[in-house]
Backbone as numpy.savetxt, mean C-alpha at the origin, in Angstrom:
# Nx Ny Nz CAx CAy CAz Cx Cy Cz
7.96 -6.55 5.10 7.14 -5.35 5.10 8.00 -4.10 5.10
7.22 -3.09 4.52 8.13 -1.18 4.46 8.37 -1.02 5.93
9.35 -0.35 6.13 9.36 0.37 7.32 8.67 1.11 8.07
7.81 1.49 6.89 6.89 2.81 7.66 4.99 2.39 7.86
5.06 0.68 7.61 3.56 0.79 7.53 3.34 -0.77 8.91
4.17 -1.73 8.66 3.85 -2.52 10.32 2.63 -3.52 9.79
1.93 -3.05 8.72 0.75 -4.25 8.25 0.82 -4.66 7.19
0.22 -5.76 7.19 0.27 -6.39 5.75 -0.67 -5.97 4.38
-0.26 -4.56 4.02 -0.62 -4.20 3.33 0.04 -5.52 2.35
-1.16 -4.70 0.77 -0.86 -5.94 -0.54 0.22 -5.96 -1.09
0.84 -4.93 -1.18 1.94 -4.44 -1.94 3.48 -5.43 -1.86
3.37 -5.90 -0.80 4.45 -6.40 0.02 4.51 -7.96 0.63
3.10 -8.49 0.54 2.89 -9.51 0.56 3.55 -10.77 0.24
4.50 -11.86 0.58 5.01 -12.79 -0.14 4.40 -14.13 1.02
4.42 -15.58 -0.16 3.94 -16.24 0.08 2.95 -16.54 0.77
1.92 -16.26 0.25 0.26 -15.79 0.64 -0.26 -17.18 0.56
-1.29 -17.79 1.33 -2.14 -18.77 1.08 -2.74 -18.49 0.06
-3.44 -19.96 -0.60 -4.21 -19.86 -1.80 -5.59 -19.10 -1.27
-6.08 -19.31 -0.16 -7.42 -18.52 0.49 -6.94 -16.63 0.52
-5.47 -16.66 0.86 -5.62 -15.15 1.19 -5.01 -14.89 -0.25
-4.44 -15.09 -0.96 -4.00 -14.83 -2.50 -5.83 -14.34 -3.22
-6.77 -14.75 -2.50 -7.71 -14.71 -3.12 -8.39 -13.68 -2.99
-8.00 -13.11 -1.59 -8.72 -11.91 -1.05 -7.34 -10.57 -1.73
-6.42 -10.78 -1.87 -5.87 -10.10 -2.08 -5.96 -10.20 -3.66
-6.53 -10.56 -4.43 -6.67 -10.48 -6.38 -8.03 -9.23 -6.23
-9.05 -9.74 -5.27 -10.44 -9.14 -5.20 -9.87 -7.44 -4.71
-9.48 -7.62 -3.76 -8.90 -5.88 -3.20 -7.83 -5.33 -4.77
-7.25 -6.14 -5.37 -6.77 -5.87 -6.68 -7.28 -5.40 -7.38
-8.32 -6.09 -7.81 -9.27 -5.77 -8.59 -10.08 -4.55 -8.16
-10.35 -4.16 -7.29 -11.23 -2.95 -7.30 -10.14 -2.04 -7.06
-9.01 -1.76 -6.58 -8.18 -1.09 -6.97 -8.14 -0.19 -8.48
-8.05 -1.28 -9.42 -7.56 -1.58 -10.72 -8.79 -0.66 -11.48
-10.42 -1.41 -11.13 -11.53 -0.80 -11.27 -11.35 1.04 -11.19
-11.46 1.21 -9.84 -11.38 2.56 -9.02 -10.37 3.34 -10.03
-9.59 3.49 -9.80 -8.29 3.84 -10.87 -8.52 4.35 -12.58
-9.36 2.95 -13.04 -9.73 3.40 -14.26 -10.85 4.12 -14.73
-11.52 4.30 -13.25 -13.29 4.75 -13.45 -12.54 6.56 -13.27
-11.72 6.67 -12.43 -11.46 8.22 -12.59 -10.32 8.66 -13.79
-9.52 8.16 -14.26 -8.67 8.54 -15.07 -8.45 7.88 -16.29
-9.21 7.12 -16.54 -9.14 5.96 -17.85 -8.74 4.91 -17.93
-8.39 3.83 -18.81 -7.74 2.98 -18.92 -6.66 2.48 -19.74
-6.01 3.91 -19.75 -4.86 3.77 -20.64 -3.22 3.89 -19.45
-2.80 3.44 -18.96 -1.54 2.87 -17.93 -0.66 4.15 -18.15
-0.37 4.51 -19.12 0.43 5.42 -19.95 -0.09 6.76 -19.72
-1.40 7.16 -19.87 -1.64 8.53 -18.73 -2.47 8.17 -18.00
-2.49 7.31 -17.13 -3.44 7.26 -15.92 -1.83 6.51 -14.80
-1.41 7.55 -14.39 -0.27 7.38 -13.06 -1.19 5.95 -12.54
-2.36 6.11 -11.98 -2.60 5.35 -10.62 -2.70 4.09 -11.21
-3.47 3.97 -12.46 -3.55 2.70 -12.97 -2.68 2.10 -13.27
-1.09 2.50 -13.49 0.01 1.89 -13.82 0.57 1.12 -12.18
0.22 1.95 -11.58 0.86 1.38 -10.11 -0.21 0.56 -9.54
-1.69 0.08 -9.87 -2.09 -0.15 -9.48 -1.86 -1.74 -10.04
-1.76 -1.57 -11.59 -1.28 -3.03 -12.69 0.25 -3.73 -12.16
1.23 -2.33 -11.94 2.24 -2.83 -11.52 2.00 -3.92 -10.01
1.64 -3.19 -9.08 1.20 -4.10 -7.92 0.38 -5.58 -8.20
-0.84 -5.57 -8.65 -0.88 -6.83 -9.41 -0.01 -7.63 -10.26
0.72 -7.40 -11.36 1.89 -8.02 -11.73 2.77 -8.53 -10.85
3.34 -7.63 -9.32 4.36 -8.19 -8.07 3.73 -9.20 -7.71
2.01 -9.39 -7.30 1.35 -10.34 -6.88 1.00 -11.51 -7.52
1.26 -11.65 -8.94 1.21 -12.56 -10.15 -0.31 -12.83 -10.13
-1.02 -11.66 -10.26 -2.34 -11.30 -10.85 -3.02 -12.05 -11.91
-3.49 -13.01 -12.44 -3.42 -13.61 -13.54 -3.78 -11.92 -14.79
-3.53 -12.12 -16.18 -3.72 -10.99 -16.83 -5.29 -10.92 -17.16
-5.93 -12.02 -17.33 -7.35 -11.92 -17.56 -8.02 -11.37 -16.34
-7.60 -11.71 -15.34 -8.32 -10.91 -14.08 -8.02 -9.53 -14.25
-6.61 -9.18 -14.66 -6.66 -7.52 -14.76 -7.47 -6.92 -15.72
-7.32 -7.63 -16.70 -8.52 -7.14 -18.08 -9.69 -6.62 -18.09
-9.87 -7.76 -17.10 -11.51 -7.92 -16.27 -11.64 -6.68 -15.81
-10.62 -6.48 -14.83 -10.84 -5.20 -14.17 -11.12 -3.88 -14.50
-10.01 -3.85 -15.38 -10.49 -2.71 -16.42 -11.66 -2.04 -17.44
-12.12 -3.62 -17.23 -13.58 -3.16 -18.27 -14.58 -2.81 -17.24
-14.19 -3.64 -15.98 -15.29 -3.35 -15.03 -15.12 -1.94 -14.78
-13.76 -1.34 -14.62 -14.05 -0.12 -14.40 -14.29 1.07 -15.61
-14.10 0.53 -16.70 -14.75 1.32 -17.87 -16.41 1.56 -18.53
-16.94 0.52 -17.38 -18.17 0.27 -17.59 -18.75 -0.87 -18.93
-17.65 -1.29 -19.33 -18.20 -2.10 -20.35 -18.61 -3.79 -19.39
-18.59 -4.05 -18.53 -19.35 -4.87 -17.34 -20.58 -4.44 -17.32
-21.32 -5.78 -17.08 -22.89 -5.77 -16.80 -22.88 -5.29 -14.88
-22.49 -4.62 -14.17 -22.16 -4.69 -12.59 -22.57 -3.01 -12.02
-23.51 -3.45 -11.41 -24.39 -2.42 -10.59 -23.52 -2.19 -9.45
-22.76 -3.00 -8.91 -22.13 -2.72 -7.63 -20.96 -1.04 -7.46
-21.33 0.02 -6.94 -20.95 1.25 -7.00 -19.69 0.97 -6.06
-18.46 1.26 -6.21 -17.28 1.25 -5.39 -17.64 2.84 -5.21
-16.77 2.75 -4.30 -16.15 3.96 -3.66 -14.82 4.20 -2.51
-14.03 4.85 -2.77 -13.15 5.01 -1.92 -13.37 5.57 -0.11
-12.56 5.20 1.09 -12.63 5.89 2.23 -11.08 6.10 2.18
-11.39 7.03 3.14 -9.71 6.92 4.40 -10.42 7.45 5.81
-9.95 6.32 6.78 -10.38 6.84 7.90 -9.05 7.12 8.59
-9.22 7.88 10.02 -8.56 8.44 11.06 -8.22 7.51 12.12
-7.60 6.97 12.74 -7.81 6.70 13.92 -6.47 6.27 14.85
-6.66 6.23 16.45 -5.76 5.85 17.48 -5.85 4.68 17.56
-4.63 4.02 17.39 -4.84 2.55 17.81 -4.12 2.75 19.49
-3.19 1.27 19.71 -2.66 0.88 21.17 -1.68 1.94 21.59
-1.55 2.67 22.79 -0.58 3.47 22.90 -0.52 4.31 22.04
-1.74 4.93 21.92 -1.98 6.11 20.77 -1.47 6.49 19.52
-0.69 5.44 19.00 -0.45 5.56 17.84 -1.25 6.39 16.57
-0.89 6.71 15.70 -1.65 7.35 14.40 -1.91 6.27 13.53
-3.25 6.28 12.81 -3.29 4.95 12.21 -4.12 5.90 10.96
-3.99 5.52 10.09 -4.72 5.96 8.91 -5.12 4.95 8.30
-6.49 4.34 7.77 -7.05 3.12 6.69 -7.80 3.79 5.85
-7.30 3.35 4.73 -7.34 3.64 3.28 -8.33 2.21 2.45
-9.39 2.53 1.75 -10.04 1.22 1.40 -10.89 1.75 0.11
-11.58 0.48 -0.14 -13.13 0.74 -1.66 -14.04 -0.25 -0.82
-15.01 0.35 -0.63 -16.48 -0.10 -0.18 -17.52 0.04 -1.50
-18.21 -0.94 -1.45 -19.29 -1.12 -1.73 -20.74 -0.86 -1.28
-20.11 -0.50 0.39 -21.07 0.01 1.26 -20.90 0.96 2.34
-20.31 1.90 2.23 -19.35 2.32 3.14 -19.89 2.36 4.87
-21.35 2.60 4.93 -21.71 2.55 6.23 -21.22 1.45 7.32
-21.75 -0.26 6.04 -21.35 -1.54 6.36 -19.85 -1.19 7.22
-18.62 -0.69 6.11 -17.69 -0.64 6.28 -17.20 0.00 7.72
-17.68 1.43 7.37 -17.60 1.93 8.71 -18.01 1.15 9.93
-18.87 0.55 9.87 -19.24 -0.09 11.21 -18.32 -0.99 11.21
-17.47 -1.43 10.56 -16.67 -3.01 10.70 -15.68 -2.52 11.27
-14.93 -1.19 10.83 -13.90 -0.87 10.99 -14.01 -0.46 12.33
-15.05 0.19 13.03 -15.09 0.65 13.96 -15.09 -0.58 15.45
-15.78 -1.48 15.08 -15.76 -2.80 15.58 -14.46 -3.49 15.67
-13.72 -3.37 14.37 -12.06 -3.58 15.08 -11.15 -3.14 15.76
-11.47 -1.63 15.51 -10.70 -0.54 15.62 -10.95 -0.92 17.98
-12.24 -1.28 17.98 -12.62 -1.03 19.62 -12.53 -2.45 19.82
-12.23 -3.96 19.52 -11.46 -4.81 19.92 -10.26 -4.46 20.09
-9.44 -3.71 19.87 -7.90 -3.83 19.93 -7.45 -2.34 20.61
-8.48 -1.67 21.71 -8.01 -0.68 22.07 -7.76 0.63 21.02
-8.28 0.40 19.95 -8.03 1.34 19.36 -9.58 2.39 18.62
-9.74 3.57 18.26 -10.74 4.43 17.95 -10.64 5.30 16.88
-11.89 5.21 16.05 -12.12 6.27 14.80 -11.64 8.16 15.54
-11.06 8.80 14.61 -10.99 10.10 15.39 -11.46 10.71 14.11
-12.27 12.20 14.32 -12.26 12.97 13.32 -11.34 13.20 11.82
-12.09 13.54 10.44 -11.16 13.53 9.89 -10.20 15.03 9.91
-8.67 15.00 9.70 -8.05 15.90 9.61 -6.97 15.80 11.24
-7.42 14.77 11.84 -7.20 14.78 13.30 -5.10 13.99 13.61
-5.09 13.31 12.90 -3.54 12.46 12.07 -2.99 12.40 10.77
-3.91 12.82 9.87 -3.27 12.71 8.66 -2.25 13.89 8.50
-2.57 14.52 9.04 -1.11 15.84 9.21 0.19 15.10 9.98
0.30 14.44 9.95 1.54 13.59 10.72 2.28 12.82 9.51
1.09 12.92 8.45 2.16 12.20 7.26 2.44 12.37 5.92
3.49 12.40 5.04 3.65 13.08 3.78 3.40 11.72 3.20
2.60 12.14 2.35 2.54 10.86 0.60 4.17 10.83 -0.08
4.50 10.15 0.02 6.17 9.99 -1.02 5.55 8.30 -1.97
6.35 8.40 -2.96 6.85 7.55 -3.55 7.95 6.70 -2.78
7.42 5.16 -3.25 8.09 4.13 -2.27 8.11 3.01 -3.28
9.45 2.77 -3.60 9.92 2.07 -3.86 10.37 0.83 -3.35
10.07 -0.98 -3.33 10.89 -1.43 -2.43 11.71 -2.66 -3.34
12.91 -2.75 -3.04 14.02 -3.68 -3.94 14.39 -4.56 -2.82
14.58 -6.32 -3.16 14.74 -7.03 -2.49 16.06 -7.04 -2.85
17.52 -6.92 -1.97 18.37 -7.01 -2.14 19.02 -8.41 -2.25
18.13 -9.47 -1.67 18.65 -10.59 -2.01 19.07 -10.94 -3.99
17.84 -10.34 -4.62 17.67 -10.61 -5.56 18.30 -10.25 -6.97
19.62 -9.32 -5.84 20.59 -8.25 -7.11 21.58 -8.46 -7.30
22.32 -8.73 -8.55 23.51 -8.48 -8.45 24.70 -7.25 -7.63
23.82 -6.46 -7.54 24.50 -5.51 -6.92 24.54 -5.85 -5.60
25.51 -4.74 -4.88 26.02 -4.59 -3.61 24.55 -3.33 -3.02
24.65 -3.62 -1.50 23.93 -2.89 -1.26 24.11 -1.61 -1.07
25.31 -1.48 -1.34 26.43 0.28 -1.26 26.11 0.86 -2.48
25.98 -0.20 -3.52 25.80 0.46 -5.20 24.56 0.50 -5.47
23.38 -0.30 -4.62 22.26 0.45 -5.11 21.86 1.69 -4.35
22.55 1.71 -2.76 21.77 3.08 -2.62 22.60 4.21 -3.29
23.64 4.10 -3.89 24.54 5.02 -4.19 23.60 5.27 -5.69
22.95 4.35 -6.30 22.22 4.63 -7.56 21.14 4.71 -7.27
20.30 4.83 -6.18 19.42 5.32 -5.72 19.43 6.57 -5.16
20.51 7.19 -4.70 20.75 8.96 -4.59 20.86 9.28 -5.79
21.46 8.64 -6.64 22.11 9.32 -8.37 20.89 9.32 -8.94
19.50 8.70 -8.39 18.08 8.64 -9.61 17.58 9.20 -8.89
17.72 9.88 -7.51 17.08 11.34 -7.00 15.85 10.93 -5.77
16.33 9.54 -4.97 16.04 9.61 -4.02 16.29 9.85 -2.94
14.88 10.31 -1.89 15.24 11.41 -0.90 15.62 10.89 0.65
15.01 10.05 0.72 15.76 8.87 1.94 15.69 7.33 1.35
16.62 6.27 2.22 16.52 5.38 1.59 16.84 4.30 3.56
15.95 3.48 3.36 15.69 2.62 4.55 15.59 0.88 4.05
16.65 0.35 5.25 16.53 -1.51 5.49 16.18 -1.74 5.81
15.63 -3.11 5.90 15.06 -3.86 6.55 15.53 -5.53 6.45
15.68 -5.81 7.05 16.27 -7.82 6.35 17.37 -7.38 5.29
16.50 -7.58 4.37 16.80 -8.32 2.72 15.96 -7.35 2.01
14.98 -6.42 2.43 14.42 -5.21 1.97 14.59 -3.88 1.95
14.97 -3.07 0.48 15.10 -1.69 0.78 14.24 -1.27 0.70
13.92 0.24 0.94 13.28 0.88 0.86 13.40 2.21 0.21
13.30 2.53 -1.25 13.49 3.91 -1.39 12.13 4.97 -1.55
12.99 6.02 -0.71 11.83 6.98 -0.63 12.11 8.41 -1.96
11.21 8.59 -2.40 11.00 9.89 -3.87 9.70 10.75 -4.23
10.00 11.78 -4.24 8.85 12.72 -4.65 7.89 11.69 -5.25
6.46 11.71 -4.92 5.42 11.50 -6.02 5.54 11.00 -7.32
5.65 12.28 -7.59 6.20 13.13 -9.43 7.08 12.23 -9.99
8.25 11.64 -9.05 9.60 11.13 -9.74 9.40 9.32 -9.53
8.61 8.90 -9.16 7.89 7.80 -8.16 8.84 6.66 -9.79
7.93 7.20 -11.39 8.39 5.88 -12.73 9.86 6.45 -12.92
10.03 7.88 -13.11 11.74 8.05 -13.40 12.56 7.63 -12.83
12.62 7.19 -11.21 13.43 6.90 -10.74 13.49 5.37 -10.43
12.53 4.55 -10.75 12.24 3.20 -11.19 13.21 3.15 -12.46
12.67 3.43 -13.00 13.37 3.59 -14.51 14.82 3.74 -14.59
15.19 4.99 -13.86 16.77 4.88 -13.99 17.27 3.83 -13.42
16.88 3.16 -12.19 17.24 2.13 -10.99 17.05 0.65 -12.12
15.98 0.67 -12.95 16.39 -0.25 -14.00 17.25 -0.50 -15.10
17.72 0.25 -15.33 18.32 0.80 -16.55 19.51 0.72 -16.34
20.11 0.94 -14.73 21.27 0.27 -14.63 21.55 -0.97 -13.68
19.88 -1.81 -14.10 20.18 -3.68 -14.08 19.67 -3.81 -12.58
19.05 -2.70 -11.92 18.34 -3.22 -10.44 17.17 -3.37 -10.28
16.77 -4.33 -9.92 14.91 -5.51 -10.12 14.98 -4.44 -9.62
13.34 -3.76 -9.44 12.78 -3.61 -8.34 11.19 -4.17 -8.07
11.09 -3.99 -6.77 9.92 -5.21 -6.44 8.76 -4.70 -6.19
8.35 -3.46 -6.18 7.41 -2.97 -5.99 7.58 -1.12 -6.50
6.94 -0.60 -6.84 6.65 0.90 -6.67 5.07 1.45 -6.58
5.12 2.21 -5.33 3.61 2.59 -4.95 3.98 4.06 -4.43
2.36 5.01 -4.03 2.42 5.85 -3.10 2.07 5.99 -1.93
2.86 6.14 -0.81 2.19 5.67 0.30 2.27 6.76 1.34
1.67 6.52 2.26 1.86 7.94 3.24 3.07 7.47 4.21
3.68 8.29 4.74 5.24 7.77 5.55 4.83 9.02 6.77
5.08 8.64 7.91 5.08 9.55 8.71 6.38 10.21 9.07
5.70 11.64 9.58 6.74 12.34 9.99 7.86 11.93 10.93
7.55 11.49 12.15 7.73 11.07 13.05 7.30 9.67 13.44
8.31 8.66 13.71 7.71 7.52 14.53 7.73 7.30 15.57
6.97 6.43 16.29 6.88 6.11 18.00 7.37 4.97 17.96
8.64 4.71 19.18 8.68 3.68 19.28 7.65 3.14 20.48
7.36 1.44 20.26 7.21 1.04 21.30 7.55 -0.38 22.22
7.28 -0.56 23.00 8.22 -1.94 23.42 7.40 -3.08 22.82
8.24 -4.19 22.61 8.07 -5.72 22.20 6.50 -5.72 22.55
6.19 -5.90 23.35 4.72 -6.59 23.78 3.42 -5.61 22.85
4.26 -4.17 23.56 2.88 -3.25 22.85 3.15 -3.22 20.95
4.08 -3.45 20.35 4.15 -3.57 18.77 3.55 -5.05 18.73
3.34 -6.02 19.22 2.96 -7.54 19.31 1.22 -7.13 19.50
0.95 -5.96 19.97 -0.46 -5.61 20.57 -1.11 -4.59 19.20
-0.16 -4.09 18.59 -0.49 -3.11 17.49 -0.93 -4.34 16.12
0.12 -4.95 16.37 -0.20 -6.16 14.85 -1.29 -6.73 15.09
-1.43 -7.21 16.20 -2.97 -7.91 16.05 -3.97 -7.20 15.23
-3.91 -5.15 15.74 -4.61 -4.49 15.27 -4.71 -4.74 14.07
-3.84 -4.71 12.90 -3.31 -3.88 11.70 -3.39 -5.87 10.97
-3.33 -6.50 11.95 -3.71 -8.00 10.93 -5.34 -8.36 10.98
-6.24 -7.76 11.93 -7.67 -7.74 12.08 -8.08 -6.99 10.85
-7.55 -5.74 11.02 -8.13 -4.75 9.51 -7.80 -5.12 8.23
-6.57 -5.65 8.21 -6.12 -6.54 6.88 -7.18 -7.24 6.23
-7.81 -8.23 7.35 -9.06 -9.13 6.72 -9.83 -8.40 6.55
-10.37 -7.04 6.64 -11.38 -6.98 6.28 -11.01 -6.62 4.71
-12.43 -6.94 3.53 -12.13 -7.43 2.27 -11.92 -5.54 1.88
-12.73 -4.84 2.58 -12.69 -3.60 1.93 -11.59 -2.76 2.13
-10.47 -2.94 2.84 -9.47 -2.34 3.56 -8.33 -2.57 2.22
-7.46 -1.85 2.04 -6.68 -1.82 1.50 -5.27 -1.82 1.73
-5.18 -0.50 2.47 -3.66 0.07 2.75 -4.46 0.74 3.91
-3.16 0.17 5.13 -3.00 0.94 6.68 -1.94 1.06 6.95
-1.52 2.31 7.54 -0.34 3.30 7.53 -0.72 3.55 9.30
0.69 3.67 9.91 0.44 4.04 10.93 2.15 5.20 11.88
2.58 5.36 12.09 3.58 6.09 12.72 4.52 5.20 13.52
3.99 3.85 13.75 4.77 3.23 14.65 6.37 2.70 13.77
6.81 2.61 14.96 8.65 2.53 14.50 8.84 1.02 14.25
């Protein structure tokens, strides 16, 4: 997982059960939908839909399911079902900042689910505007260093040279951080001189993280693996270290 998010968002996912591979094609798919219903379905000027195809491709998406998707969101689908996007607010354990990002079909449904997890695990919906000031959207890049010929000195050194603005480890996972704007150029250059990379998305990164001890981060995941299941949830971002 990124450094800056603690849940199993999709993006990052490896070796998934065939049951959760399944829930994670469906959250794909309306992704993919959503994406093309506001900006088209051409990858090439629709930013979100390229990162949204790219992320399916990391997940080995079959291509007919993406296809699918696309028509569903072009309207050439027979499908009454209205998506819509949320982002909610909220405190999880030890007051953390938690932000969930999702597509409902129902959003009330939703809301109530979320809120129902959110108060199993010590944690609460807060107004909107109340945490999201705690975090900048960057471009996030992540490269499995197992998987490179390179040294890990020469990719971040070609990861400053393609104009990224911090760059973070983890294991066997980097992490590069880049303007928005520069999110495919600097993919691009990072390919161009022969480095996979394994993902590129936009994600929110907080300003500041909290640390907290062993037990209470063991108390936060429960949180952030409860909201995972739910089917409408997407991406949860939170401040913890």
């Amino acid at each position: 997982m990124s450094g800056h998010s603690h849940a199993k968002t999709i993006k990052h996912q490896k070796n998934i059960t065939d049951q959760k591979r399944g829930q994670v094609f469906s959250k794909l798919a309306k992704m993919i939908a959503v994406a093309v219903k506001e900006a088209g379905p051409n990858p090439e000027t629709n930013y979100r839909l390229k990162v949204a195809i790219d992320t399916a491709h990391a997940q080995n998406m079959p291509n007919d399911n993406i296809e699918r998707s696309i028509k569903r969101g072009s309207g050439e689908l027979d499908d009454e079902e209205k998506l819509e996007e949320f982002s909610l607010e909220a405190y999880g354990p030890k007051g953390i900042a938690i932000i969930i990002e999702g597509i409902t079909d129902n959003r009330n449904r939703t809301l109530g689910e979320v809120k129902q997890i959110l108060g199993q695990y010590n944690g609460k919906l807060v107004p909107e505007g109340s945490v999201i000031w705690l975090f900048d959207r960057k471009g996030v890049i992540m490269i499995d260093t197992k998987a490179q010929s390179s040294s890990g000195e020469d990719i971040e050194m070609a990861a400053i040279e393609a104009g990224a603005e911090d760059i973070k480890s983890q294991e066997d996972m980097m992490e590069i951080r880049v303007k928005t704007e520069n999110l495919y150029k600097v993919k691009k250059n990072l390919e161009e001189k022969g480095i996979k990379t394994d993902s590129a998305s936009v994600d929110l990164i907080p300003k500041e993280e909290i640390a907290l001890t062993e037990q209470e981060i063991e108390s936060c995941q429960k949180l952030f693996d409860a909201l995972d299941e739910n089917d409408s949830v997407q991406q949860i971002y939170s401040n913890l270290k």
